[in-house]
MARLUMSE-78364 format. One record per residue: x, y, z negated of N, C-alpha, C, O in turn. Coordinates in steps of 0.02 Angstrom, whole numbers, padded with zeros to 5 digits, always signed. Each point is the difference from the previous one (the first is absolute). Layout:
N
XYZXYZXYZXYZ/...
% end
This chain:
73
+07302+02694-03138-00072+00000-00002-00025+00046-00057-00049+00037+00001/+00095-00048-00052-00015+00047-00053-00005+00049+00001-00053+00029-00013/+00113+00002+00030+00013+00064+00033-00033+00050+00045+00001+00061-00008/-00033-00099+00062-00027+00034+00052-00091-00003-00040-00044+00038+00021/+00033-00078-00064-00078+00002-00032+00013+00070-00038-00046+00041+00005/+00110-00018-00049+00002+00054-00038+00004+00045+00032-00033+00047-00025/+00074-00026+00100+00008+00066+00032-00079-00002+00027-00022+00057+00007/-00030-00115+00010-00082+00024+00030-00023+00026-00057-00032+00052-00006/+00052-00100-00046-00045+00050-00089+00024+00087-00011-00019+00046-00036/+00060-00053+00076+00051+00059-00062-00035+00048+00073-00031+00051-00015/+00037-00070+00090-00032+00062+00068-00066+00009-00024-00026+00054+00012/-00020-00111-00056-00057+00005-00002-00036+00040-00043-00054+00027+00012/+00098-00023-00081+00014+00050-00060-00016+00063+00040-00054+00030+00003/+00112-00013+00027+00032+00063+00041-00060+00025+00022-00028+00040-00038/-00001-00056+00095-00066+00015-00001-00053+00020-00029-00027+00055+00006/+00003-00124-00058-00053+00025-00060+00027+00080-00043-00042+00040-00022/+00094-00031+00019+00031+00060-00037+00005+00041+00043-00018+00050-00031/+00033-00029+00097-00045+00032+00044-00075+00010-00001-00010+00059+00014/-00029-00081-00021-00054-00004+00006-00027+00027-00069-00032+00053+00000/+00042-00081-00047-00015+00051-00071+00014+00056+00011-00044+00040-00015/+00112-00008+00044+00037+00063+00001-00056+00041+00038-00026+00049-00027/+00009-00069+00089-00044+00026+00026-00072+00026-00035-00020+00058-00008/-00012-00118-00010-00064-00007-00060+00019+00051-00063-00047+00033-00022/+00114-00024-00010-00003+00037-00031-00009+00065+00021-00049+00031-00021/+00100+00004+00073-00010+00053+00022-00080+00039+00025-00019+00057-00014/-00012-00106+00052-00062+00021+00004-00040+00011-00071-00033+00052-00008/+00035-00111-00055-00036+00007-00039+00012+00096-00051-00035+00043-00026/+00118-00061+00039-00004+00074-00050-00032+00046+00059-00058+00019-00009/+00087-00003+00058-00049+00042+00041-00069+00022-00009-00024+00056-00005/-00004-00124+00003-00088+00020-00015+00005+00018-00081-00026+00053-00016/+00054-00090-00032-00020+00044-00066+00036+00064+00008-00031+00039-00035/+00074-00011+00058+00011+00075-00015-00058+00038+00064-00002+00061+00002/-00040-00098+00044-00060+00025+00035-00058+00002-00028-00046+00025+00031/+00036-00052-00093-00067-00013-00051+00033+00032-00065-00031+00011-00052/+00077-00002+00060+00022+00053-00060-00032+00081+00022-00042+00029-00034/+00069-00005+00086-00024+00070+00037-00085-00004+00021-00039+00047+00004/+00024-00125+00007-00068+00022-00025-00042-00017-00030-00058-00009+00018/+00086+00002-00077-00036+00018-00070-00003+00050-00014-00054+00026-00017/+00118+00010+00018+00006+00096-00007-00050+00023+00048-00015+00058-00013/-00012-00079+00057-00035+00036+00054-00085-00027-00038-00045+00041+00000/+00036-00098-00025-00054-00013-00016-00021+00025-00076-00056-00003-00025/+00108+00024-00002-00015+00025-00076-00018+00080+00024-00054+00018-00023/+00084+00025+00058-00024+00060+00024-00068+00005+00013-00041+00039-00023/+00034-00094+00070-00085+00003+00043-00038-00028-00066-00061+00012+00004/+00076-00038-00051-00045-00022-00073-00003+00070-00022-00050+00027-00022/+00113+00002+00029-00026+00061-00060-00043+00045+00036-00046+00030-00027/+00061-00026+00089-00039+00069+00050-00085+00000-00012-00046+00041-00004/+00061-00152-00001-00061-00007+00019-00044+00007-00070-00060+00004+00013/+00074-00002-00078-00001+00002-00069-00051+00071-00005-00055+00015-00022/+00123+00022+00065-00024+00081-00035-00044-00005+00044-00054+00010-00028/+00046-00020+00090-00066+00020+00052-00075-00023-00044-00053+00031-00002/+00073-00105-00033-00070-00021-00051-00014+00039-00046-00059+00008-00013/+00113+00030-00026+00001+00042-00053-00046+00059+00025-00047+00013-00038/+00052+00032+00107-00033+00051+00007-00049-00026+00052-00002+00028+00055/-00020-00056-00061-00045-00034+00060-00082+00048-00047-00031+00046+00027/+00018-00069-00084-00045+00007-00036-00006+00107+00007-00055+00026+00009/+00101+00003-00014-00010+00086+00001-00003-00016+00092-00057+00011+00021/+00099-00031+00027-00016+00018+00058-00083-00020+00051-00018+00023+00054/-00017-00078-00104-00078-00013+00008-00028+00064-00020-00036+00025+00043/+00042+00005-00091-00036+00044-00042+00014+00062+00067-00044+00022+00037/+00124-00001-00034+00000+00058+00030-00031-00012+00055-00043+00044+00005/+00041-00083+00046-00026-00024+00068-00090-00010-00010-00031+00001+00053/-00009-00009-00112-00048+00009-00008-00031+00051-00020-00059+00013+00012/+00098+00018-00045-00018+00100+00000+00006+00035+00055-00039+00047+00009/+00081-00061+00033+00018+00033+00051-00062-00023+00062-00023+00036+00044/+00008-00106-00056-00057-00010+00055-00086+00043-00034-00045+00020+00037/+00043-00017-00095-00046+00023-00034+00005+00070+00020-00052+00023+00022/+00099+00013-00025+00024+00083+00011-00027-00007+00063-00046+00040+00007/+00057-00079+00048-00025+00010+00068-00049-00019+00039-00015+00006+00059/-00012-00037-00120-00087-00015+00027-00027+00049+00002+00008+00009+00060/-00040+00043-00079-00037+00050-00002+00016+00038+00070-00044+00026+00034/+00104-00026-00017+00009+00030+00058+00008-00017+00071+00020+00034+00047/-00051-00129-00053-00012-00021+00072-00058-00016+00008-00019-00019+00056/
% end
């Protein structure tokens, strides 16, 4: 009786440690998938950084340039 309660504990183990194995594998998966995009989201911060940085000269040039072409419509 003893015996056969320890080989259901010990198949049942077997399993649960399957099942982590699995859970682990997926978990590193997704962090090395949120690793690549962070690298992808720190790029689009900086792109998006410098686009704020010249945002202020590309109003100006885009408002001279509509000023330059009023007179001639």
């Amino acid at each position: 009786m003893k015996l056969q309660t320890s080989k259901n504990l010990c198949i049942e183990l077997s399993v649960k440690v399957e099942v982590a194995k699995g859970q682990l594998y997926r978990a590193e998966k997704l962090v090395e998938s949120l690793a690549h995009e962070n690298g992808r989201w720190n790029t689009t911060f900086d792109n998006l950084s410098e686009n704020l940085n010249n945002l202020t000269g590309n109003l100006f040039l885009s408002a001279a340039f509509l000023s330059y072409l009023g007179p001639f419509t």
